[in-house]
MARMARTOR-595662 format. One line per 8 residues: number of its first residue (from 1); for each residue x, y, z of C-alpha. Coordinates in steps of 0.5 Angstrom, whole numbers, plus 500, padded with zeros to 3 digits. Layout:
N
NUM> X,Y,Z; ...
This chain:
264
1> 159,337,666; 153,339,668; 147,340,663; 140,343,664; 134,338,663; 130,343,659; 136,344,655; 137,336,654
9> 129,336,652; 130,342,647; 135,336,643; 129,332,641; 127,337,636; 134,333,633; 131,326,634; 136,324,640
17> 133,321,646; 137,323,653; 144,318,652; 145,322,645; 143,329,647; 148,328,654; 155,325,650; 153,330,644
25> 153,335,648; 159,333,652; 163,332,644; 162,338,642; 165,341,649; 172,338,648; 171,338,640; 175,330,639
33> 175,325,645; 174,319,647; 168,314,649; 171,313,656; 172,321,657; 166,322,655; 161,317,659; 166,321,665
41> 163,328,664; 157,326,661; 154,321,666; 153,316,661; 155,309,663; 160,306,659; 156,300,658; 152,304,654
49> 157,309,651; 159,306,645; 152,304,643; 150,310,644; 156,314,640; 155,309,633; 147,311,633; 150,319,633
57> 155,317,628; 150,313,624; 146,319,625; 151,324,622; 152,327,629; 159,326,630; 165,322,626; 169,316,628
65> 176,318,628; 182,312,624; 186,309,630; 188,307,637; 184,309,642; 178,310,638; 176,318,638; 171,322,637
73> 169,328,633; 164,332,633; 161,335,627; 158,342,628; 151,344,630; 150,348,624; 152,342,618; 147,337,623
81> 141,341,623; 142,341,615; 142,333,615; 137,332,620; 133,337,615; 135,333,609; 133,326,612; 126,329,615
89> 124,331,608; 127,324,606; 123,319,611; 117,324,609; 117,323,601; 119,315,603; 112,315,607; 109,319,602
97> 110,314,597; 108,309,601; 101,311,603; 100,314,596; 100,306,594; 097,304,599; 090,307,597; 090,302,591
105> 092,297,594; 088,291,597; 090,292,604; 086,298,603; 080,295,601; 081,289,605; 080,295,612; 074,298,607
113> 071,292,608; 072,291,616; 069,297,616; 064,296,613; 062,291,617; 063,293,623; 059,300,623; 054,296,622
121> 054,293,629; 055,300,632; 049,301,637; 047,309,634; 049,311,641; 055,310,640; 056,314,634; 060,321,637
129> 066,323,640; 070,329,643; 075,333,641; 081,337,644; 086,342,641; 084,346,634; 089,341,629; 084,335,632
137> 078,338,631; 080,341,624; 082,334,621; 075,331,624; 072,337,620; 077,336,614; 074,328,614; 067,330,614
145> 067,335,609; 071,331,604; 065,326,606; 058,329,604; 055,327,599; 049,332,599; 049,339,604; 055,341,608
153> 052,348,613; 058,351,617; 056,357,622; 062,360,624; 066,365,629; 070,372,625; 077,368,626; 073,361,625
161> 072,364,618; 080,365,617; 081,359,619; 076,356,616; 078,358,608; 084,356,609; 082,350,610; 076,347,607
169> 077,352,600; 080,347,596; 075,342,599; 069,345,598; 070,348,591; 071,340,590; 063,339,594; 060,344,589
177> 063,341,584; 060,335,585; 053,339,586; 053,339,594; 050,345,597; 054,348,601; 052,354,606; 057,359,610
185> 053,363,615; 058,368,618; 058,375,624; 058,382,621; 066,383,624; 067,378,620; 074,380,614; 071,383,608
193> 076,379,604; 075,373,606; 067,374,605; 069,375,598; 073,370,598; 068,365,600; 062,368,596; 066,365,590
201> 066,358,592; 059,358,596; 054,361,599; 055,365,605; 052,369,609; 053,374,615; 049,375,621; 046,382,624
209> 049,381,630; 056,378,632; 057,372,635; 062,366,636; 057,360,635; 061,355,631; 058,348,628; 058,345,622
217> 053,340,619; 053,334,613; 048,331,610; 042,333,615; 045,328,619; 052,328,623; 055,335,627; 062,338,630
225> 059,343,635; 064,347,638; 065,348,646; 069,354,647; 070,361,645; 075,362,640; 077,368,643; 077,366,650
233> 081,360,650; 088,357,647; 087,354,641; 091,347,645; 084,347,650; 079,349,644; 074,344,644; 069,341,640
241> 064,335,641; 061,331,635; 055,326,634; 052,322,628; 043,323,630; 039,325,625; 034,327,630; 039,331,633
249> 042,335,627; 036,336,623; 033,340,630; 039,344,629; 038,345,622; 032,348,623; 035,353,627; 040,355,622
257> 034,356,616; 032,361,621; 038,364,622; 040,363,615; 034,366,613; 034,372,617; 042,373,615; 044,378,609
């Protein structure tokens, strides 16, 4: 039986790796067989063949059928995607849970403090790093949010904006709670409504002229400045840079009052 390799790829989706995809695929085509008839058509050594059939039956993908020889019988797609899904969402609240503890837990503390020490010993030149892809950048962006303690300014493109509610709303209402200053500074094309929708949280602003420039500071003394223009590139290749250089960002800073300043 001759299976494309995109089509094999496509199975991991299900968690199977190679072997479990090609002996699943071969089942469902013969409906009930057995493990040497289907090492046959799949080309799956037999040596491997009943590890690899007990996984999918433990992963609920194939049942084992009572006596001699022993055969096979493949559940249907639609029923496997049902308890795939059911033990995704298990596995997810198992971990959930898990991390949930760990927050109070000693093992947590005991990182803090390796931490801590160690930052210490970071050369100040060392405090940057490069981010590739839009996820990578935002969870960064999410990370340096949650930590201000004084000031959080974002300069942001019209779609940036968008995103940028979707993501840092609920973060930021809990930084003006905590009494941090926080400043949003947007082009004119940027959505009417997700202006409003900022104006209710913290003080936003729009440029008079538009522009696709984006970067976020904190306390005066790190910043995410991006690389790309989000409306030219893929948001896998948007790109980001971050440095801690209060030198550095207090520059930038003077160069968003005057921005700010000239903003409506």
């Amino acid at each position: 039986m001759i299976v494309q390799k995109e089509f094999i790829n496509k199975l991991k989706d299900f968690g199977l790796n190679s072997y479990e995809s090609k002996l699943w695929i071969a089942l469902l085509s013969r409906g009930v067989s057995t493990a040497g008839e289907l090492s046959d058509i799949s080309n799956v050594p037999r040596s491997r063949a009943y590890d690899v059939l007990e996984s999918l039956e433990k992963k609920g993908f194939i049942i084992v059928k009572v006596g001699k020889p022993i055969k096979y019988l493949a559940v249907p797609p639609a029923e496997v995607i049902e308890r795939v899904k059911k033990k995704v969402q298990q596995e997810a609240e198992e971990r959930h849970t898990m991390l949930s503890q760990l927050k109070d837990s000693e093992v947590l503390g005991e990182l803090n403090v390796l931490h801590t020490e160690g930052i210490k010993l970071v050369d100040p030149t060392d405090k940057s790093g490069a981010f590739r892809g839009r996820e990578k950048v935002h969870e960064h962006l999410l990370t340096m949010v949650k930590n201000a303690k004084k000031s959080i300014t974002i300069l942001t493109s019209k779609d940036g904006l968008d995103r940028k509610y979707e993501l840092l709303a609920n973060p930021l209402k809990k930084a003006v709670k905590a009494g941090i200053d926080v400043r949003i500074v947007a082009p004119l094309s940027a959505s009417k409504e997700t202006i409003e929708n900022f104006s209710k949280i913290a003080k936003i602003k729009q440029l008079k002229t538009n522009s696709n420039a984006r970067f976020c500071m904190v306390d005066e003394v790190e910043m995410l400045m991006f690389l790309t223009d989000d409306e030219k590139v893929h948001k896998s290749y948007d790109c980001a840079v971050w440095v801690e250089a209060p030198f550095f960002v207090q520059y930038f800073n003077s160069l968003f009052e005057n921005e700010w300043k000239g903003a409506k």
